[in-house]
C-alpha positions, 0 to 999 in steps of 0.5 A: 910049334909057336912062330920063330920070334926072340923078345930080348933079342929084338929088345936088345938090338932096338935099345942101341937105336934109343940110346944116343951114344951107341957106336953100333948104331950103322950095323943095325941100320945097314942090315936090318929092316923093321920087317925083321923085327915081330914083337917090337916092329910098331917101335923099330919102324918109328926109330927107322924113320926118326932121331929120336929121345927116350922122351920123344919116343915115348911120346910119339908111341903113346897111343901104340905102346905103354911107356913102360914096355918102351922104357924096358927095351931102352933099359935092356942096352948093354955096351957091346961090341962091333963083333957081338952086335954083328952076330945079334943081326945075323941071329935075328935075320935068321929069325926072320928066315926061319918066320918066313919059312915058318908062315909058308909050311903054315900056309900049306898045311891049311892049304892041303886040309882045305884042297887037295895037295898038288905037285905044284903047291910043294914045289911052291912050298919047297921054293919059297922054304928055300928062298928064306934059306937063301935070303940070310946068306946072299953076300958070298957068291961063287964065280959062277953065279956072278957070271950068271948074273953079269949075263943076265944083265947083258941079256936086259940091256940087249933088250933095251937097246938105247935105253940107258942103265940108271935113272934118266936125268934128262940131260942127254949128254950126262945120260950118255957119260954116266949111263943115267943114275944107275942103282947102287951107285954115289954120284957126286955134283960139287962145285963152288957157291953160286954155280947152281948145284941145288938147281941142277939137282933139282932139275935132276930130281924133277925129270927122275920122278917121272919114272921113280920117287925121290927122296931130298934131303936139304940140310942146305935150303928149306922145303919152301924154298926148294918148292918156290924153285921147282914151281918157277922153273916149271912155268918159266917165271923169274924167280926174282918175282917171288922174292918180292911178289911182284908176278904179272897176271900172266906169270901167276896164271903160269904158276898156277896152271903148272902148279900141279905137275909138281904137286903130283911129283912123288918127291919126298923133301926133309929139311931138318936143321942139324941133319944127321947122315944116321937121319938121312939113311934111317928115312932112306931106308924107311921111304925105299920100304914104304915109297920105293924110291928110286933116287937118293938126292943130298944137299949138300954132303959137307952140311950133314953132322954125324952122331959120332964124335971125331975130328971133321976130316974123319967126320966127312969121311965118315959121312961119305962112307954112310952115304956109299953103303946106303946106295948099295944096300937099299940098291939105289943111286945116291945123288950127293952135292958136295962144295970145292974148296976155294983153290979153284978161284985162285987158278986162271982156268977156274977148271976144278980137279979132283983135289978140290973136293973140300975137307976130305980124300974119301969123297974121291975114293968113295964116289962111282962118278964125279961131276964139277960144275963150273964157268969159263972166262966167258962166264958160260957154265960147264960139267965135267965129269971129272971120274967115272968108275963104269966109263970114261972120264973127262968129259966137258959137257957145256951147259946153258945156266938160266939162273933166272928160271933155275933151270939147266940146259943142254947147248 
């Protein structure tokens, strides 16, 4: 018996991520793993992680895979259906399976020629068998099951008592609204140009990577840019001085003495002009397998394109609706900037709502929390935690914004 593997299927399902106009492209990427795919995985991992043409991936795959092997799995896309892509992935993860299941009976049986068998070593056989069983069908849950899993996840808090649920922040008052960052979740930090949503943001990703690695993705500043403000911030040092070079021996010393405390942060930044949201789940995906990340940071939302081609209110939604299933499937927060529209400037208070969230409801609706940065008459900047689906909302958290160093504090 050979191992479980099926080249035109994997041909099959890797010819929609080549080819640019295939609408089916989200199922792929929502269910599947290069780690499901045997003959191709070399290829499925660089389509994971890239935008890619047929051009530039021949290219990229030169010294890995002939063209000509590449050029038949691109030649092996045939338009189908949502309904018929969705049973090749589910054929394919039952191949997966059936592989793992395969390798484990291989091990075994290797095992038992080479030692004698022991009660132990079938059970761990039987387990593991199972546990590939399971994994292709983990979706449907019996209400026994989901009350076993709350209370296991009431005996982990019972444990860590005063600990919060998600990703430390480091802001204490945030960390006691939201529970931290918690995994699964879309966060959203919106607020008007100029407020510091990227600063927070920052200040947000540097604290987390102390306990987890961050992926950024900035369709809004270049890494250079996200880079000069993490290192300022660190050391305290005007950020002015860097826009003309005019740093004082003492504040040179600074940045270099803190310079490797960011170095060191396992922060992952893209800058790709005209990110796509497809991009930014595909390298998601890719840096939870490869990195483990632990935090997903967007700047900002309304900045991502989308391959699809729709009217830009569908197109927001649409992104909002990507960037939701990407925190539940790879089980991670998703930190997403958005910006408000320019009603807000228009009212005395300047206090944002909901229904300013710009170019599309579906930000509202997808969101677990959402945040709003603002400043009052006085010019003293504010978060308000204007929804929050695990907890209580409407919280006004006052914040000391040092648009100097870029950094945020508690008052």
């Amino acid at each position: 018996m050979s191992i479980p593997q099926n080249r035109e299927l994997e041909a099959s399902i890797l010819s929609a991520l080549i080819d640019e106009h295939d609408n089916t492209k989200p199922i792929i990427q929502r269910s599947l793993t290069p780690d499901d795919f045997l003959i191709y995985k070399e290829l499925a991992e660089v389509l994971w992680g890239e935008d890619l043409t047929l051009t530039l991936l021949i290219d990229k795959m030169r010294n890995i895979m002939p063209a000509s092997e590449i050029i038949k799995v691109y030649n092996a896309h045939v338009p189908t259906t949502v309904e018929k892509r969705e049973n090749e992935v589910a054929r394919l993860k039952e191949l997966t399976a059936a592989r793992k299941a395969y390798l484990a009976a291989s091990h075994f049986l290797k095992d038992i020629e080479e030692n004698e068998w022991t009660l132990e070593s079938v059970t761990s056989l039987f387990n593991e068998v199972g546990s590939c069983i399971n994994r292709t069908n983990t979706d449907t849950k019996t209400m026994f099951e989901v009350v076993m899993e709350v209370f296991d996840q009431f005996d982990t808090r019972l444990h860590n008592k005063g600990q919060v649920l998600g990703v430390p922040t480091g802001y204490r008052r945030i960390d006691y609204v939201l529970s931290g960052l918690a995994p699964g979740r879309m966060i959203v930090l919106a607020a008007r140009p100029g407020k510091g949503k990227t600063t927070l943001a920052l200040n947000i990703a540097r604290k987390c990577a102390e306990k987890v690695p961050v992926y950024f993705a900035s369709a809004e500043q270049s890494r250079e840019e996200l880079g000069t403000k993490l290192l300022h911030a660190e050391a305290r040092v005007n950020l002015q001085q860097a826009s003309m070079a005019t740093w004082k021996e003492e504040e040179w010393n600074a940045l270099v003495g803190k310079s490797a405390n960011i170095a060191n942060l396992p922060i992952f930044i893209d800058d790709k002009g005209g990110m796509s949201v497809e991009f930014v789940v595909n390298r998601a995906k890719q840096l939870k397998h490869e990195k483990g990340i632990g935090l997903v940071v967007v700047d900002y939302l309304q900045r991502l394109k989308t391959r699809q081609k729709m009217k830009r209110i569908e197109e927001v939604g649409y992104i909002s609706r990507e960037l939701k299933d990407l925190a539940r499937s790879i089980n991670v927060p998703v930190l997403a900037l958005c910006q408000l529209n320019r009603d807000v400037e228009r009212r005395e208070d300047k206090v944002p709502n909901l229904a300013d969230l710009k170019e599309s409801g579906d930000i509202e609706q997808d969101a677990d929390q959402i945040m709003f940065i603002y400043e009052d008459s006085n010019e003293e900047s504010h978060i308000k935690v204007a929804k929050n689906r695990h907890g209580i909302a409407g919280d006004d958290i006052k914040m000391r914004f040092d648009k100097h160093f870029g950094r945020f504090a508690e008052m």
